[in-house]
Every structure is written in C-alpha cells, then in structure tokens.
N, C-alpha and C positions, 0 to 999 in steps of 0.2 A: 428408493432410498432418499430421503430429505432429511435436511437440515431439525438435528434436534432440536426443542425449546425453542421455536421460532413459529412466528406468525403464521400460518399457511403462505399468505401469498409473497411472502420472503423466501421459502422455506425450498422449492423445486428445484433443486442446483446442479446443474452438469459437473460439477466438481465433485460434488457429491455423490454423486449417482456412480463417479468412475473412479473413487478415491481408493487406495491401497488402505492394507488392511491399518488400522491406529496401533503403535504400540501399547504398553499397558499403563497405566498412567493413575491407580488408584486413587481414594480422594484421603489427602490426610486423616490419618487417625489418633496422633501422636505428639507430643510437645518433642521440639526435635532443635538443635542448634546451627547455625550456618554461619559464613561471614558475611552471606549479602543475600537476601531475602527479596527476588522479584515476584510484582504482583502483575500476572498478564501472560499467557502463551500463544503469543500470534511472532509477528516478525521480531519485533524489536526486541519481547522478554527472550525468544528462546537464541536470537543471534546474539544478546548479553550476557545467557548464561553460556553459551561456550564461549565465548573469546574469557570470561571470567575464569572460568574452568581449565580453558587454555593454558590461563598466566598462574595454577595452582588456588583458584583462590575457591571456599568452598560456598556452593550456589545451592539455595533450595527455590523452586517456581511453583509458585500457586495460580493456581489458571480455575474460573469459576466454571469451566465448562471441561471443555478438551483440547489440546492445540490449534490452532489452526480456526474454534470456531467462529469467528469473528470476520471482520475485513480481511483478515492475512487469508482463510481459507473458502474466501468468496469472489476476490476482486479479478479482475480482467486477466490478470498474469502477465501483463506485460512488464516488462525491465526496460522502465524508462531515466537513460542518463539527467542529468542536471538538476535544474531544478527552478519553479517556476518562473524565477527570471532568469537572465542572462548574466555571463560570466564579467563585463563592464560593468554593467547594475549592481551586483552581488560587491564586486572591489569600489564603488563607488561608496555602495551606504557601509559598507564594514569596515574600509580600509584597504590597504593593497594588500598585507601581512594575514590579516584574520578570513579576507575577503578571497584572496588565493586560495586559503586552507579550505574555506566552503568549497570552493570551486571545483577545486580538486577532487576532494570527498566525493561530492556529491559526482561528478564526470566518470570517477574509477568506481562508483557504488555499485554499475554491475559487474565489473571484474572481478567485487567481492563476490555478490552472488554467485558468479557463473563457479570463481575460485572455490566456494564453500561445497557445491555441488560435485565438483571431481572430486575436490579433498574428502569427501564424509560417503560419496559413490551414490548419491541421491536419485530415486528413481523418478523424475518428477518431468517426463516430458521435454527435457531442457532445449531450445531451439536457439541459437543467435545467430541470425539473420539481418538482424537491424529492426530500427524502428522508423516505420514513417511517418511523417505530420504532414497531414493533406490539407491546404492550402484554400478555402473555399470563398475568397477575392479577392482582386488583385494587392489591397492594402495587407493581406495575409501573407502572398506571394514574396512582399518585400520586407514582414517580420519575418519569414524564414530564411531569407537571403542575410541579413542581417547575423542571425543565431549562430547559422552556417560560419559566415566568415569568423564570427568572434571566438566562437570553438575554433575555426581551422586555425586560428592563432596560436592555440592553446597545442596542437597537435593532433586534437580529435580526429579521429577517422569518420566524417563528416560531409555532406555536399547538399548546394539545391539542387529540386530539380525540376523541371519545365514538362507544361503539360506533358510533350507527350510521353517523356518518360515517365510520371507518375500515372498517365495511364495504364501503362504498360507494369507495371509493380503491383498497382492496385487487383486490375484487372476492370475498370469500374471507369466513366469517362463524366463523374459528376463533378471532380475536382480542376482545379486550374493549373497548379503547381504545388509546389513543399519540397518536402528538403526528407533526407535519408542519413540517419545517424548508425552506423555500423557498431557501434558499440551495444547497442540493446537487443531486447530478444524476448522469446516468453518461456512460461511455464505453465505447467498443472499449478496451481499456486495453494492448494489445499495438500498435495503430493509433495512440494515444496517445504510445507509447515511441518508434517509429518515426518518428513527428513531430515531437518532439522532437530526436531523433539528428539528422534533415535541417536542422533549425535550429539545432543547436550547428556544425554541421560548414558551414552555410551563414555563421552569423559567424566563421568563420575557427580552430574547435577540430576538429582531428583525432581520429578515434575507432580505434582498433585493434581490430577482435575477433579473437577466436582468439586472443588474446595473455594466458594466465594471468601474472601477477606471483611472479614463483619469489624473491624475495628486495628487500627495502630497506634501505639500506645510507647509515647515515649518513656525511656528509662534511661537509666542512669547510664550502664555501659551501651546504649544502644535502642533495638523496639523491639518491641513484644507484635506483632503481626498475630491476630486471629483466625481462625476460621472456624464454622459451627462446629468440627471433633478433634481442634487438634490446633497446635500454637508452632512459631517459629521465632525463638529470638535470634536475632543478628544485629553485626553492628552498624551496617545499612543498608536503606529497603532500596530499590528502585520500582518506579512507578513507570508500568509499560500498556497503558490500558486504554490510549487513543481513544478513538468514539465511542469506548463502552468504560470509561473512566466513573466510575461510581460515586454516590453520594459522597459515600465520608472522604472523599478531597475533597468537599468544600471548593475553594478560589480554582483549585486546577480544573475540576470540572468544566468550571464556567468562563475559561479561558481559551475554550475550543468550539466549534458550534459542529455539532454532529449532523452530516445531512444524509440523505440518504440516495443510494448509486443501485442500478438495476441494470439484471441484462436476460436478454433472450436465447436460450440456442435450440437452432435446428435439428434434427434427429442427421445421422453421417449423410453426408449429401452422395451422390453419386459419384463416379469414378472422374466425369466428363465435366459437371459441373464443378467437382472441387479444384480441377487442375485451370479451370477460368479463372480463382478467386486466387486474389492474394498469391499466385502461381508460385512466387519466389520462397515462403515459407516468411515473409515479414510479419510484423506485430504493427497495427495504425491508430492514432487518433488523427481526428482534423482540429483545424483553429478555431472552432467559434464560440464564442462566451460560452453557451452548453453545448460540449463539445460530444461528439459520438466516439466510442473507441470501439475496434474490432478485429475479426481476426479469424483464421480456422484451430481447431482444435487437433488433440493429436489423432482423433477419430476420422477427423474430418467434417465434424461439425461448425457450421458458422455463427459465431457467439457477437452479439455487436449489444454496448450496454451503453448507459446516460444516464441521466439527472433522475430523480426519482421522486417519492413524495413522501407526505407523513401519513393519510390516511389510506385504506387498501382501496379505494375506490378511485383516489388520486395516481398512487402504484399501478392498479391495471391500467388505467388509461396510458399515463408512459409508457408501459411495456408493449401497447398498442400501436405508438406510432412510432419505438422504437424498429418493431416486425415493417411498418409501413416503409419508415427509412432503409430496411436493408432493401426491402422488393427495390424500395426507388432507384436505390444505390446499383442492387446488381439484381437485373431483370434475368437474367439466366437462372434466378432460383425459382421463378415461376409462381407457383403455392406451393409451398417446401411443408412440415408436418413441422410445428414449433413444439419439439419435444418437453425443453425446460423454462423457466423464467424465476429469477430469485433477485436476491440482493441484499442489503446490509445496509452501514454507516461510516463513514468516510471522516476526519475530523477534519476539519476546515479552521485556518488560521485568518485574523483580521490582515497581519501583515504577507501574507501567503508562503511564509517560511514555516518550517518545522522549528518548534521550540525544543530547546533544552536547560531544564530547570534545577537549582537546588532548592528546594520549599522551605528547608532549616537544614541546618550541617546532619551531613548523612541520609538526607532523603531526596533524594534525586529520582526525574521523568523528564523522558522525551517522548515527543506527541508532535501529531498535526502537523500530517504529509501530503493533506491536500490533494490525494488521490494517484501518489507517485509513488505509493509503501512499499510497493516489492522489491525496490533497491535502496531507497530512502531510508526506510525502515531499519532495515539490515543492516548499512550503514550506520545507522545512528547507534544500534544495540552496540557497535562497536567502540564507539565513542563513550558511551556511556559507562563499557565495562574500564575503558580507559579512566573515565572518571572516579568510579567507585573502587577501584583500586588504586587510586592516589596520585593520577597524573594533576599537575596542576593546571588550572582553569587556563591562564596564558596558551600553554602547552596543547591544547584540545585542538579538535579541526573542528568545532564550530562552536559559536560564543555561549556561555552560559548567561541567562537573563533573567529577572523578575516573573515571576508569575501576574500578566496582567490581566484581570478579567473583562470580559466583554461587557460594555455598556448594555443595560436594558435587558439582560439576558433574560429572561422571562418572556418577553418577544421573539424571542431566537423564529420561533416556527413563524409566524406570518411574518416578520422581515427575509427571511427566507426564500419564501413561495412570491412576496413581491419582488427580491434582488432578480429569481429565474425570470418573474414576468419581463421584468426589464431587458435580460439577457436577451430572451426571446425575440422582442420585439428592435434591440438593437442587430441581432444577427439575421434577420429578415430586411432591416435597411440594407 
C-alpha cells in the first residue's frame, strides 16, 4: 500500500503501509454554506476545524486529497516542544508579553496534542517518553546546555545530558551529549491525521476530499471558495496548505520555500536488536545543520529520515546515505531488509518561525513549521480558530504579520541544493 498521487519514489511509506482504515470523506458535490471554510486536511486545517466547531462555529474542510495526505501523514511523528529558537531569543525579537505567549504555545503544543488524543480516544500509536537532541560537538553540547536551562527557567521538565547518559538512551555511542526534554513523544502521524478527521467530522465539520479548491472569490457578505463539483460560501476562509499551498495564493505561496524530507524504515527488527535501540521508547534528532531524526516504530521498526532532494535521482541517493547513517549510527542492525522509503515537503520559513497571516480581512493562514508540524501545527490550527472566530489579534498567542514573499523565488530549488551543500560542508568542520 503507497501513498496515492505521488511520485513512486515518494510514495513507499510505513505510515501507510500500517495506517487505519480512513473514515469517509466524499469529494464535494454540492454548493453548500458554512461560517468558515478551510482549505487543507493535514494538521493545522483539521485541529482548526474542531477547536472551530468546538466554540459552535459552523466548519466545512476542503482537502484536495484525503486527510492526512501531505506532511501531516508522512513526517517523523515526533512531538517536538518549542520551537526553532529559544525561549530568551523568542522574548528578545517579540517582546516579553507577545514573546512569552510564543513560548508558551509553542512549550505546551504537545500537551495539546497528547490532550487532543485522550480527549477524541485516537488510535494513533501515542508514546511520551520524551524527546532527545543528540549533540554531535562539543560547540552543540553547550547549545543544549543553554536550551536546557532557559526552558528549566520556564518550568519544563527538561535536562542535559552527558555522554554517557545519552549513550545509554540512544543506545548508540556516535553522539557526545544533548539534552532530554520530557514533554515530547511520538506518534503514527498519518493514524494521528486520521483521528483527528474522525473528530472534527464527529463535532459536526464536514470534510470533502478529492475536492482541490480551483478558485476564491471575494464577495460581498464573504467568499465564494470553488471546487471542480461543488461551491462553499462563508464568511471566512482559512488557508491550511503549508508546502502544498497552491497556485492561486499568489504572494502566500511564495512566502514559504517547500523543501523536501525523506526517511527510511526497516522491516520490525528483532526482539534483541530493537531492545538495543532507542531502549527507553524516546523520539531523537541530533544538532547539525542537516540534522538526522529517528526513532523505532510501534512495530518495531527503525525509521531515521533527512534532508531530501527535488529530482528522484537526487531522493534515492539521500535515502542511501540516510540507510548508511543508521548502520553507522547502530551497528547491531547489521544488514537489516530496508522495507520502506518515502517522503514529502516540509515549508521552510526565511525567518524560521511559523507565520500567521491575514491576506485581506477574513482570509487567514498559518504555514511554515519548519519541520516541527506535529505539534506546531496543531497548535497553531488552534490559534487560528481563535482568530477566525473573532479573538482579537493583541489577544492571539502569536503575532499576526504581513505576507512577505521570498526574494528570487524562482531560484528557491538551486538556492536550496546550495544552502544543504553548505550545511554539509559546515557540519563536517
């Protein structure tokens, strides 16, 4: 079983291969009315329509495919806290007031998740165990030191920690140090999307798939939102479509640079070798500009993904040396049978925060999580439903901004493929 409408060598996804069944999700057929009309069924559309639905307000979701088929029901599944800076950096460039309210957010974003999962009874693998960042030199050892304390400020249930204990977690002795954040964890993250879909559609939001959005169309009380059999007017839309954000936004498109994230996994490993890995049941990435993340699965599979490319030729080769890096990493898997390999696109921000936009009054999107959507995500759908049902911008936990688009964006792919060469070549210094 692979990933529909996708490229082959995207397409072989141990999510996929183990996903529950999808509920039923018809593609509209119908001119139909709502109060707020999202376009996207991954993390952020479907955690917007239920907090929306929540608060009584009435949701229709257009999703060009199926829930879940994008990043939200491809990416690592890890629930990683924060966010890609630090909780000083964050009150630094925002303020202490707007800059706390990030912090915040984004620190309890997997509480939301884990919170949404007991509340809605989600069958999705759930694990919290923590999350570890492996530390790969010494100048890394003392960013994590750093992160540690300034969360332990904050209350986090957080710590670094020294070789030999992240030996011992990993199971694996290529790292030096890092740090263990208790707050994160993983998931099926396609079993996640899917649990969520069942619960926005269980509070009373319809979901369309198959139904791409070919046109928005301002009107007088509101927009008219298309799809090739069937219309949605509302009085406003939110835009939830991250790296697969489509043509007709125009500027929001070109506001995000979509790159692409790949992973491997092994077919269940053994009984002897999976209690070597990872033994504690944590979720890992390490620190280096192209960083590896990994982890076992609920099978017992060991899934470890990176940086990826635009052409398939580009693609296998990563997924080649990402198989190389696990043997390297943990030589107990010997020649293991590399069952699956896929991957997706990831929206990538200039300033590495997720945006949240109003485009024109009543048309709102948040995007560009920079590969942290499993709880970023979620989080933000939350925010956003706060928006769209009329909290005011001061009032929000993170700031509403201009749609900026990226210089050059026509270049996006070969600045790209040079940013990684660099990364590369700085993370081998």
């Amino acid at each position: 079983m692979v990933i529909d409408n996708e490229r082959p060598v995207l397409a072989n996804s141990a999510w996929t291969a183990t996903s529950n069944s999808h509920p039923d999700t018809p593609p509209l057929g119908e001119d139909l009315q709502s109060d707020v009309t999202i376009v996207g069924g991954g993390f952020t559309g479907l955690s917007t329509a239920i907090h929306l639905a929540e608060k009584g307000v009435s949701v229709t979701v257009l999703e060009a495919e199926y829930p879940g088929w994008g990043a939200s029901g491809r990416n690592g599944g890890q629930v990683i806290p924060g966010l890609k800076e630090d909780p000083d950096t964050i009150e630094e460039m925002f303020g202490p007031e707007m800059g706390g309210r990030m912090v915040r957010l984004s620190g309890a974003a997997p509480d939301l998740v884990f919170g949404l999962i007991d509340k809605y009874r989600i069958d999705c693998g759930a694990v919290r165990e923590g999350w570890i960042q492996s530390a790969h030199n010494s100048e890394a050892i003392r960013t994590c030191q750093v992160r540690a304390k300034q969360w332990q400020r904050r209350g986090a249930e957080i710590e670094p920690l020294n070789k030999q204990q992240v030996d011992e977690l990993l199971g694996s002795e290529v790292y030096h140090g890092g740090l263990i954040d208790r707050r994160g964890g993983g998931v099926h993250p396609l079993n996640y999307s899917l649990g969520l879909a069942r619960a926005a559609l269980a509070q009373g939001a319809p979901i369309f798939g198959e139904s791409p959005v070919t046109s928005i169309e301002r009107q007088q009380e509101g927009f008219l939102v298309r799809t090739p059999r069937g219309s949605v007017r509302s009085g406003k839309v939110v835009l939830a479509t991250n790296a697969y954000t489509p043509e007709l936004t125009g500027r929001l498109r070109r506001s995000v640079v979509p790159a692409c994230s790949v992973q491997v996994a092994t077919a269940p490993l053994s009984e002897n070798v999976r209690r070597s890995i990872l033994p504690y049941g944590q979720v890992a990435s390490d620190t280096r500009k192209l960083l590896v993340y990994y982890r076992l699965d609920g099978d017992g599979r060991f899934l470890i993904g990176g940086r990826g490319a635009y052409g398939d030729g580009g693609i296998e080769a990563q997924m080649a040396r990402l198989r190389a890096r696990a043997c390297q990493m943990y030589p107990q898997l010997g020649e293991p049978e590399w069952e699956h390999q896929w991957g997706g696109f990831v929206a990538m921000t200039k300033d590495h925060f997720p945006h949240l936009h109003e485009i024109e009054p009543g048309l709102i999107a948040g995007l560009g999580f920079n590969g942290r959507g499993v709880a970023m995500a979620t989080a933000m759908g939350r925010v956003l439903a706060d928006k769209a049902s009329g909290t005011a911008d001061k009032d929000l936990d993170f700031p509403v901004t201009p749609v900026r688009t990226i210089p050059f964006y026509f270049l996006r792919k070969p600045a790209v493929s040079a940013l990684a060469a660099w990364y590369a070549l700085v993370d081998r210094v």
